[in-house]
C-alpha positions in Angstrom: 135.1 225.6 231.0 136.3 228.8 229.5 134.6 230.5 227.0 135.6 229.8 223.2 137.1 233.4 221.8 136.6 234.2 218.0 139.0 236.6 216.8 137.3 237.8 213.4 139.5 238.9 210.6 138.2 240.9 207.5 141.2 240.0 205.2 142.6 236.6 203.8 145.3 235.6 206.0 148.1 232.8 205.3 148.2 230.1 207.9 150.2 227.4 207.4 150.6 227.9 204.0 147.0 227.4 203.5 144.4 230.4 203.2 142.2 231.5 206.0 138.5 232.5 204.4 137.3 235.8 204.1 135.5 236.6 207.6 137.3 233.5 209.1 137.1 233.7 213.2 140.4 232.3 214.8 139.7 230.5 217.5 142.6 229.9 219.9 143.1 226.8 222.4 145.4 225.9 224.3 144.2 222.9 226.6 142.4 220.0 225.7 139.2 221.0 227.7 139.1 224.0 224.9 139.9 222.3 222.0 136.5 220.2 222.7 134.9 222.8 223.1 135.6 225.3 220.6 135.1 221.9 218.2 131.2 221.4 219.8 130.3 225.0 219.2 132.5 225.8 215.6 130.7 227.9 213.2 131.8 228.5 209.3 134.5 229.9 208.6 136.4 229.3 212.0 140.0 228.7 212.6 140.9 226.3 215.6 144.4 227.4 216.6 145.8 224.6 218.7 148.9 225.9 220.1 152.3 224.2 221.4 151.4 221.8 224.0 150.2 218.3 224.6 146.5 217.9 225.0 145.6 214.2 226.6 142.0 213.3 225.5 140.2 210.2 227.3 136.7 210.8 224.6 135.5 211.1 221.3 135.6 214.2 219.7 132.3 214.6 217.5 132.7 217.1 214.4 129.2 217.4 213.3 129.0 221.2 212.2 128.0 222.1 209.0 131.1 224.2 207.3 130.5 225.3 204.2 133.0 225.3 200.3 133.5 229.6 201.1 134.0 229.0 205.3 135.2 225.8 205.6 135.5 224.6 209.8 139.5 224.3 210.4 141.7 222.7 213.3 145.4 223.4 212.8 148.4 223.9 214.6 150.6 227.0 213.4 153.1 224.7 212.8 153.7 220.9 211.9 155.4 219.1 215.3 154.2 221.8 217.8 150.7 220.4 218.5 150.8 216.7 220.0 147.2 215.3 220.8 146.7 212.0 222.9 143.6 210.3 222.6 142.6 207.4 225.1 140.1 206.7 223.1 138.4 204.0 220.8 138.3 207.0 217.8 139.6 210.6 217.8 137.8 212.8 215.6 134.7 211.3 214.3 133.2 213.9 211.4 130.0 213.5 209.9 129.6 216.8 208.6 130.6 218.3 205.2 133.4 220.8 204.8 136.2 220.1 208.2 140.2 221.0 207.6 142.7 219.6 210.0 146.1 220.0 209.7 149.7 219.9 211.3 148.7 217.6 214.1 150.3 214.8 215.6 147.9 212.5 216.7 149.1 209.3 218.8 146.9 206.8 219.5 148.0 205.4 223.3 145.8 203.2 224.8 146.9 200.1 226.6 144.8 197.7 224.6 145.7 197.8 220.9 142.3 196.5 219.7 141.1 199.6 222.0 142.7 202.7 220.0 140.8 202.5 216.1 141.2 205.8 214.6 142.7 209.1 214.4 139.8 210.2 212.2 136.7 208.3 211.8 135.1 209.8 208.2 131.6 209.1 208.0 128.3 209.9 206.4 128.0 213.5 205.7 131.4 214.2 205.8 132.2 215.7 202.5 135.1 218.0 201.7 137.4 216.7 204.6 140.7 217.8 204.7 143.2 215.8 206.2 146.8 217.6 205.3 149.8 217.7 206.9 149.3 215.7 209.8 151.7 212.9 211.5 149.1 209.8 213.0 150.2 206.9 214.8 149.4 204.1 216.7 146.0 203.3 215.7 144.8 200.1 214.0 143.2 202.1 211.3 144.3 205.6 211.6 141.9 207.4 208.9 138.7 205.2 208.4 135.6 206.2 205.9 132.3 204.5 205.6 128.7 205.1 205.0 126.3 206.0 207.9 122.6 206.6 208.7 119.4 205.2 207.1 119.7 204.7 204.3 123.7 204.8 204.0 125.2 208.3 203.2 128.7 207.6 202.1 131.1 210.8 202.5 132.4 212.1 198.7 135.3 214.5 197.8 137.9 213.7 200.4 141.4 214.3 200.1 143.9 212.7 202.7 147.4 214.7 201.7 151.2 214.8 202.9 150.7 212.8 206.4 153.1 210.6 207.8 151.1 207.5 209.3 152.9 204.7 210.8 152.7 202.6 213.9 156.0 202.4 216.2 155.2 198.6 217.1 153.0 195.6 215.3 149.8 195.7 216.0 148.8 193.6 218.8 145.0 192.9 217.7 142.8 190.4 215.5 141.3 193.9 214.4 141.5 195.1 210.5 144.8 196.9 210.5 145.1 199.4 207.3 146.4 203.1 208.1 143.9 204.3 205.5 141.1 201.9 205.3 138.2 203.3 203.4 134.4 201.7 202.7 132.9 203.1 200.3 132.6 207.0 199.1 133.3 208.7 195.5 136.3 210.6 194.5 138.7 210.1 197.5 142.1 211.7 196.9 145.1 209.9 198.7 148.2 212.0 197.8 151.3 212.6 198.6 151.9 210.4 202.4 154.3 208.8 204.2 152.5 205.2 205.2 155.3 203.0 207.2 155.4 199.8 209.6 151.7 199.0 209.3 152.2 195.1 210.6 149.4 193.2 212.3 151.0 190.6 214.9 147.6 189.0 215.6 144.6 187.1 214.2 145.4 187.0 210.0 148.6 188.7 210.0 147.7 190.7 207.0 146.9 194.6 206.8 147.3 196.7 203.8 148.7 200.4 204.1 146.1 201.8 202.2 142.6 200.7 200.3 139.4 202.1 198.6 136.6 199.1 198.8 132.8 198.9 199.2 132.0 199.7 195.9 133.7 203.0 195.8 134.1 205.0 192.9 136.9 207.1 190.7 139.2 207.0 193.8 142.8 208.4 193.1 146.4 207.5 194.5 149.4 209.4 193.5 152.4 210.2 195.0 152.5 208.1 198.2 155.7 206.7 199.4 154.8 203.4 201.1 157.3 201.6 202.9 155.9 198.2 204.4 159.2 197.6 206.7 161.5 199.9 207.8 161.5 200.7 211.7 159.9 196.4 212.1 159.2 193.5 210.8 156.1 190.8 211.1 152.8 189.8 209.7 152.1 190.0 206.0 151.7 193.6 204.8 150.7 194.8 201.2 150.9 198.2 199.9 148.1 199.7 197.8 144.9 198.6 197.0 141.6 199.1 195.2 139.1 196.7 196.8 141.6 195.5 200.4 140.7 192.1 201.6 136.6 192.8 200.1 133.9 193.7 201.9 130.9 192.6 203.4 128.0 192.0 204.2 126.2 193.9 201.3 124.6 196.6 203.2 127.7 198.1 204.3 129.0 199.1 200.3 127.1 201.7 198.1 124.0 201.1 196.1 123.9 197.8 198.7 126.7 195.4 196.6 130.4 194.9 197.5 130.6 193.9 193.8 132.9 195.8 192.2 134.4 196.7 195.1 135.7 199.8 193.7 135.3 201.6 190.4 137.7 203.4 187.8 140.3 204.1 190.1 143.6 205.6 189.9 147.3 204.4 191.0 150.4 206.3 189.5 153.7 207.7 190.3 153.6 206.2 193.7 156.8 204.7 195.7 156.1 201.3 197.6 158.9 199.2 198.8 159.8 196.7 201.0 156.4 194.5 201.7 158.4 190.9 200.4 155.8 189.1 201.7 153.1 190.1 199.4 152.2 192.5 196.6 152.9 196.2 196.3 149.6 196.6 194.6 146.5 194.5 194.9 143.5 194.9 193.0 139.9 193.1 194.4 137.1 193.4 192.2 138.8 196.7 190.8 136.9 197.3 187.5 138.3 200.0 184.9 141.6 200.5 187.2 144.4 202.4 185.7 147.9 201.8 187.9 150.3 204.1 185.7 153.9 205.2 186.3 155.1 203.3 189.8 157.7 201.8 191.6 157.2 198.8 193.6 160.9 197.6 194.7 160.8 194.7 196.9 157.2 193.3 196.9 156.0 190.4 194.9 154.2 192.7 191.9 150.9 193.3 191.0 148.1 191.3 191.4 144.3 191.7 188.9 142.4 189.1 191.4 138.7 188.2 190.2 136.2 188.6 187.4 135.3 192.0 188.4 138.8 193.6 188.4 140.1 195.1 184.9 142.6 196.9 184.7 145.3 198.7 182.1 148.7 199.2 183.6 151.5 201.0 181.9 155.2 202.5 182.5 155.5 200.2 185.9 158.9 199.4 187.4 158.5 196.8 189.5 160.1 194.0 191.3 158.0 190.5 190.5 155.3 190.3 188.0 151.9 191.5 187.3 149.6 188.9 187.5 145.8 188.3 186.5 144.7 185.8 189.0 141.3 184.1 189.2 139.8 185.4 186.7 141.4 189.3 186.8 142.1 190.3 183.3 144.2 193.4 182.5 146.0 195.4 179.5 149.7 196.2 179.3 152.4 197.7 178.1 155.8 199.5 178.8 155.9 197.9 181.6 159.6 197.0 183.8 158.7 193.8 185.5 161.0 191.2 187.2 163.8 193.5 188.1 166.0 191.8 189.9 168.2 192.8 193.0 171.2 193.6 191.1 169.3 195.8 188.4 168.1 197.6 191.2 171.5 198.6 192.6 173.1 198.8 189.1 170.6 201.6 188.7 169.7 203.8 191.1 171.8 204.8 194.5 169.7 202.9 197.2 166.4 201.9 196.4 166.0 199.9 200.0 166.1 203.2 201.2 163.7 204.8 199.0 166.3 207.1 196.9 165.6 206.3 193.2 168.5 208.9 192.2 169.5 207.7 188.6 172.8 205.6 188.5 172.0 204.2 184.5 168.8 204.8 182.9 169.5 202.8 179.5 166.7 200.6 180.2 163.8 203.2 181.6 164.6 206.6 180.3 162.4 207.5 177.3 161.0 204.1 177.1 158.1 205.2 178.5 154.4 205.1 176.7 152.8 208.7 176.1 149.5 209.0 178.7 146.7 211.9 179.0 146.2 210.0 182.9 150.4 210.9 183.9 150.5 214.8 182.8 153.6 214.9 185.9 155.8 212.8 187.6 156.3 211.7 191.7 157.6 215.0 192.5 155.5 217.3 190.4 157.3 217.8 187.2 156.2 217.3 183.9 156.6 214.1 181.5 158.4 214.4 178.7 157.6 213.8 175.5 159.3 210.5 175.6 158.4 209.8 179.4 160.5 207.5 181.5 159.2 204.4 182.8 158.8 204.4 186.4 157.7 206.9 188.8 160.3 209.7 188.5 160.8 211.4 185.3 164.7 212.4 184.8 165.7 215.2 183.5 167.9 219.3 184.8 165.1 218.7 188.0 166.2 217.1 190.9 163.2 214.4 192.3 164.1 213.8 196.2 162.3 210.5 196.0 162.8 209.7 200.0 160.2 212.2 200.7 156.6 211.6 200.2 155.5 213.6 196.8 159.6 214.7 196.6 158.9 217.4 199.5 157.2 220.7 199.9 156.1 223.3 197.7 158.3 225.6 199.1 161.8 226.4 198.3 161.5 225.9 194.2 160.0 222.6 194.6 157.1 221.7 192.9 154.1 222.6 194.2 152.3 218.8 195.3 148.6 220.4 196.1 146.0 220.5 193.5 143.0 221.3 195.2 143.2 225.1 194.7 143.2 225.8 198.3 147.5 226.4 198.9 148.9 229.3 198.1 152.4 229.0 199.5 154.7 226.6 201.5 153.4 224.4 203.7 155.7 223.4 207.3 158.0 220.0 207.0 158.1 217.4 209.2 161.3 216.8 210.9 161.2 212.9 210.2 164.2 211.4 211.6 
């Protein structure tokens, strides 16, 4: 195996739009044998450059180094769509230490057995600060999963999954959980600004979700996703976001060792779900103090409050079917568009099957909105009025490409959709087709 070489820069270098820290080493690989091993022996600060190629991995990849908030550990491609990594492998990248980056990777899951390809990323214990950005993931049953690990439980905190495309290219032929984002657990989990598509389960319940926080996890956050249940296939029941999934059990597997809540003052707004008309866009499990502010759910049977535990206040939804309080869910509301039928949709915007939300009448959305501290911007990143819309997209002299997952890039004069403080420029597109 060949030696890992550090290249060690003095300056702060842009790499894919992102900043490389002061002191950063740049590590290049280009096979798979390297990329293992410059992930076994990374230090802080070091930048993993995979470049062009396909790298076929038949293990586990274990990301247990210590990075730290000043020299994070990073594994990028210099360019989105130029990196494709292959795992035959139950999991990818298991990381169970604090303060790991990956980004512009495509990351296919292709083993022959669906039940035997689980994860892209496996988020455990220790694992604050991950960074998962940029990335395309497919074919796994659960292609980002988070959970607690060790004795007692450590549950990772902090971690934001941002602008990947995850989708699986057939149903999922497995009785295994099936939830492209499926997280257990953990505080403060930022899910902004992905593609999640065609996440349908063909075996044992049918159901998967494309996205929930559960396990008793706390002040979780979804904004800006573009979920679209069905669009490349059909099958199975599939629901779009969540707070609290299908529960969790047994006890010792959720923080401070109860399932119940199964999550805690989260956040839902300005996201994009459509097409999942077997079920709900939203579902909320045991979901006390939940805020679900500013969406579009076209398509989907509404919003279900499910159980004592859940409470929630929802406001400025558009949405096909109702909101619901079911046994024993209670909620607050108001502003809300619910029961819009077909024809509303169409009379209204250009072609919402398709996820474009471009404004044909707005007599019944625009400025009906309620005023709210929580909803400071709108799906693309510009900022409420003072009479906000209703809905997801606030419409005004700035165009909101709504077919794109957080309405695109930061670059070329669109809003920038990061945050964290870490971008400073444009990161690369996709070329979805």
């Amino acid at each position: 195996m060949r030696p890992v070489i550090r290249f060690v820069l003095g300056v702060c270098l842009l790499v894919c739009g992102g900043r490389v820290p002061l002191q950063a080493a740049v590590v290049p690989v280009a096979t798979a044998s390297q990329l293992v091993s410059a992930i076994n022996g990374a230090a802080p600060g070091d930048v993993i450059t995979v470049a062009p190629g396909i790298y076929n991995l038949n293990q586990n990849v274990f990301c247990d180094n210590v990075g730290t908030a000043a020299q994070p550990i990073a594994v990028r491609a210099a360019a989105a769509g130029t990196a494709f990594i292959r795992f035959n492998a139950i999991e990818g990248f298991k990381i169970t230490a604090p303060y790991w980056t990956f980004e512009n990777l495509d990351i296919q899951g292709v083993c022959l057995s669906h039940t035997d390809c689980e994860h892209a990323f496996h988020i455990a214990g220790q694992a604050d600060f991950t960074r998962i950005r940029n990335n395309r993931l497919h074919d796994y049953n659960a292609a980002i999963k988070g959970n607690g690990e060790g004795n007692p439980f450590v549950f990772p905190d902090d971690v934001l999954i941002e602008r990947n495309e995850i989708f699986n290219s057939t149903l999922r032929f497995t009785g295994n959980p099936v939830t492209p984002v499926d997280v257990v657990g953990g505080r403060r989990w930022v899910i902004r600004g992905n593609f999640i598509h065609d996440h349908g389960k063909a075996q044992g319940d049918g159901i998967s979700y494309a996205a929930f926080l559960k396990g008793n996890s706390r002040n979780g956050l979804f904004e800006r996703n573009l979920v679209i249940c069905e669009r490349d296939h059909v099958g199975g029941v599939r629901l779009g976001l969540s707070f609290g999934g299908g529960g969790s059990g047994p006890p010792s597997i959720c923080e401070d060792g109860t399932c119940t809540p199964e999550h805690q003052n989260g956040v839902m707004r300005n996201n994009i779900i459509l097409n999942c008309p077997q079920d709900v866009g939203i579902y909320l499990n045991k979901a006390t103090g939940t805020g679900v502010y500013n969406n579009n759910l076209y398509n989907t049977t509404g919003i279900d409050v499910r159980f004592t535990a859940s409470t929630a206040d929802l406001r400025n939804n558009l949405l096909s079917g109702a909101i619901r309080n079911r046994d024993g869910g209670t909620s607050t509301k108001a502003a809300n568009r619910e029961g819009v039928t077909a024809a509303q949709w169409t009379a209204w915007f250009a072609n919402p099957a398709a996820a474009s939300f471009a404004l044909l009448n707005g007599s019944q959305l625009v400025n009906l909105g309620q005023v709210l501290a929580q909803v400071p911007d709108d799906y693309c990143g510009n900022a409420r009025g003072a009479a906000p819309d209703i809905g997801a997209v606030e419409y005004g002299s700035v165009l909101c490409n709504t077919a794109v997952a957080g309405g695109g890039s930061s670059g070329g004069g669109s809003p920038a959709i990061f945050r964290d403080g870490f971008e400073n420029g444009a990161m690369e597109d996709w070329n979805i087709p």
